[in-house]
N, C-alpha and C positions, 0 to 999 in steps of 0.2 A: 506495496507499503506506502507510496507518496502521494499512490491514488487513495488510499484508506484515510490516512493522514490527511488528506484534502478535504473530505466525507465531513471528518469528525470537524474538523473548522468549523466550517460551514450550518452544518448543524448545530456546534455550540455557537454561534453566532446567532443563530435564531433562537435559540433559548433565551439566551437574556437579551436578546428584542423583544421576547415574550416574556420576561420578568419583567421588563421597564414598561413593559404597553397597560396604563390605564383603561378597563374599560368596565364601563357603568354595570352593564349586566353580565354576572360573572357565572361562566359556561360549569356545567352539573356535567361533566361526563363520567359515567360508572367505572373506567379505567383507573381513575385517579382516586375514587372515594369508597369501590368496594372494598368490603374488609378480603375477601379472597377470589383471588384472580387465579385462573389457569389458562393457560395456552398448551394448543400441541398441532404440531408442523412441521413441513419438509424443511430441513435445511442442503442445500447444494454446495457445499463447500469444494475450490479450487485448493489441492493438496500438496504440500512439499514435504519429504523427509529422507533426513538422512540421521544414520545409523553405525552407532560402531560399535563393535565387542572386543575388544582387550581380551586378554590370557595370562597367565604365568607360562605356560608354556613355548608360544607361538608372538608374545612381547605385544605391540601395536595391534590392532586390528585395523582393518578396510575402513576408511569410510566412505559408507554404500549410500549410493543416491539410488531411495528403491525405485521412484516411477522410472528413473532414463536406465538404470543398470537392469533391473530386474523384472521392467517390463508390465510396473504397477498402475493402474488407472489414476491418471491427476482426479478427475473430478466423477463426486457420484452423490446419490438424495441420500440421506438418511434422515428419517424423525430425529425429533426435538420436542422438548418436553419443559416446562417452567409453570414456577409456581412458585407464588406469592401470599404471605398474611400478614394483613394487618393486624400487628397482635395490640395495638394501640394505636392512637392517633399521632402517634410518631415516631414509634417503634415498629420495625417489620421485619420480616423474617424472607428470603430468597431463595427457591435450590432449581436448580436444572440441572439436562442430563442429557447428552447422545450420544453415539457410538458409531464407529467407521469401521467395517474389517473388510479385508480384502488381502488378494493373494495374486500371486505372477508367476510364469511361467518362461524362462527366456535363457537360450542359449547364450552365456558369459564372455563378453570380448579382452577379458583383462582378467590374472588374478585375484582373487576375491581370499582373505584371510579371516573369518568367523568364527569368535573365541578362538579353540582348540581344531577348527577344520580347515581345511584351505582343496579352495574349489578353483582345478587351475582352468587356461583358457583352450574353453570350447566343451564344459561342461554344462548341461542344462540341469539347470537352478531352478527346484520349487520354491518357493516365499510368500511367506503367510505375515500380515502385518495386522491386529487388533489390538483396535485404541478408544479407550471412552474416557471422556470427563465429566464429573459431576460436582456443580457448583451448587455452594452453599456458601449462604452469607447474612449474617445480621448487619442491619442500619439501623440508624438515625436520624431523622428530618431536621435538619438546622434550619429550614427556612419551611414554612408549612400554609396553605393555601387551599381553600376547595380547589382552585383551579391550578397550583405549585406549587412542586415537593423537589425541594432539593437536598441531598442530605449525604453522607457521610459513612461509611462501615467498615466490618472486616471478616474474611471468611476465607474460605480452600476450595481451589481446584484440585480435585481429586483423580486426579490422570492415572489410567492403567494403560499398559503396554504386554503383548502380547508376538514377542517378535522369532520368527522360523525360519530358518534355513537348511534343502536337504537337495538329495542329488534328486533326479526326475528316474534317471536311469544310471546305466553302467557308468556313460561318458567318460571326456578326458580329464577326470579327477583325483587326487588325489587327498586325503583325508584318515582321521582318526577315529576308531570306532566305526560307528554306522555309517557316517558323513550325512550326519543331522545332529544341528544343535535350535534350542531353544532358548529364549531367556525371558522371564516373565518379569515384570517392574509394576508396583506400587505408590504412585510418590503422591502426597496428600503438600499442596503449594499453597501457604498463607497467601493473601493477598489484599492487599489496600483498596476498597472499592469507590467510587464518587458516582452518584449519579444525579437526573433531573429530569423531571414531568411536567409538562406542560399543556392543560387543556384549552386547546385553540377554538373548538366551540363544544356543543355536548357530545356532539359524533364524533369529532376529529380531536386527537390526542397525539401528541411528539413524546418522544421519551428517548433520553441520551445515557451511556455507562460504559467507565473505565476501569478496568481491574489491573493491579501493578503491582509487583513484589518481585525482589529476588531473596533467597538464602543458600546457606554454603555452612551445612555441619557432620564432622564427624565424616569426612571422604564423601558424603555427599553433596550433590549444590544442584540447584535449580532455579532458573526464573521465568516468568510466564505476566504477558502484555495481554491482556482483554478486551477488546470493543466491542457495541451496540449500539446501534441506533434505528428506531424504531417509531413509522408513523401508525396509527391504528383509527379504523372506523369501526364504530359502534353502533350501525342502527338499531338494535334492541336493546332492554334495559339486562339482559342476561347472557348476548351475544355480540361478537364483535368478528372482525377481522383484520389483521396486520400484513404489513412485509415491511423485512427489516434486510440489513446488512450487518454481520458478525464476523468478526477477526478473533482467532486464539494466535499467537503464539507462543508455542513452549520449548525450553532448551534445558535437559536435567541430564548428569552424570549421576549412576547410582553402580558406588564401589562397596557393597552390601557380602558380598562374595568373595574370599580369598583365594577364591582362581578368577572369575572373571571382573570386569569392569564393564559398564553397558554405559554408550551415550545417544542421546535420542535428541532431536534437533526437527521440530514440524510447523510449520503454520495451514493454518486454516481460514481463507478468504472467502466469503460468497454470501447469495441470498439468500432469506428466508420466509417464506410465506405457513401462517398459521392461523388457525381459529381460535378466539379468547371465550372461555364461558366465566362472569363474574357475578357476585354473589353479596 
């Protein structure tokens, strides 16, 4: 987080060294002045998450740290997808989208309590954990430039959650019903956007964005911290290519259910290398 934190400095540091730099000939990069922009790319995100499900029954639940308890991969590729319109010369429209599933398999050193089941120790524990966000977001250009766009919006991560737990086998468990539960989570997260684009010459392009919100209605609550930042070369007038660094974090309680409670708690650090077709 203090390495990420560093990143973003540094990088906003150079944006408005590049808003205050005068320079006579002012760089045309397609990045910054197509009406529409697509990208699509590996992102490698380094993963954390922990996990709890509440009961009426069974009162508290665990909270499960899945990669160390359950034997889940910290880090893995998955595509990534954005896309951009300029629906005006200073109005724009933003969505993207990836998705991470993954699943573990690992003999339990400690009571483990999920919703309604309880998986004691020395039971082996299947777990299945699928998560996508899809962001979408309208701006505004406050400050507008062939070569800087810096501007202002508002829009939702639209986080789904996908979370399982079941016995492998017979093991030393004990539980209700099958000894599997699931719980499925939809949570759609307003959020406060700020970004900035800056064309350093026609090939080379920076571009910086922070996503911020929390809310809390109706036994619900969620908040979710967003970063980018992204340099991009464009040697063609219709192709480019990037590699960026992307930070999610989300933390949402969703008390939706009158037996159960589900809280979800993940960040997502890493790079991302992708191709841009603009238009």
């Amino acid at each position: 987080m203090r390495a990420n934190r560093f990143a973003f400095v540094a990088s906003a540091s150079l944006c408005c060294a590049a808003v205050a730099q005068a320079d006579d000939a002012v760089p045309e990069n397609p990045a910054l002045l197509s009406t529409v922009y697509f990208t699509l790319g590996m992102f490698h995100p380094k993963t954390s998450t922990q996990t709890q499900l509440d009961s009426t029954t069974h009162g508290v639940g665990t909270n499960i740290d899945f990669e160390s308890a359950l034997g889940m991969e910290t880090q893995k590729g998955v595509p990534d997808a954005f896309l951009r319109w300029r629906i005006t010369d200073r109005w724009r429209f933003d969505a993207g989208y990836f998705e991470l599933n993954r699943s573990g398999d690992k003999v339990v050193d400690r009571q483990i309590e999920w919703g309604d089941q309880i998986y004691s120790v020395g039971a082996e524990v299947k777990s299945k954990f699928d998560f996508s966000d899809m962001r979408v977001a309208g701006a505004y250009s406050l400050f507008k430039r062939p070569d800087k766009d810096v501007g202002i919006g508002f829009g939702f991560h639209v986080a789904s959650y996908n979370a399982a737990l079941s016995l492998a086998g017979l093991g030393a468990a004990s539980g209700v019903g099958n000894s599997s539960e699931a719980k499925r989570v939809t949570a759609p997260l307003p959020v406060l956007t700020g970004y900035g684009q800056f064309a350093l010459t026609d090939r080379w392009a920076l571009s910086v964005r922070v996503d911020r919100f929390a809310l809390s209605y109706n036994g619900d609550s969620g908040n979710v911290t967003s970063s980018a930042i992204d340099v991009q070369y464009q040697p063609f007038r219709n192709v480019g290519f990037g590699f960026a660094y992307r930070s999610l974090f989300i933390d949402v309680t969703a008390a939706r259910s009158s037996t159960t409670t589900a809280t979800f708690n993940q960040t997502f650090q890493g790079p991302l290398a992708y191709i841009s077709a603009s238009f």
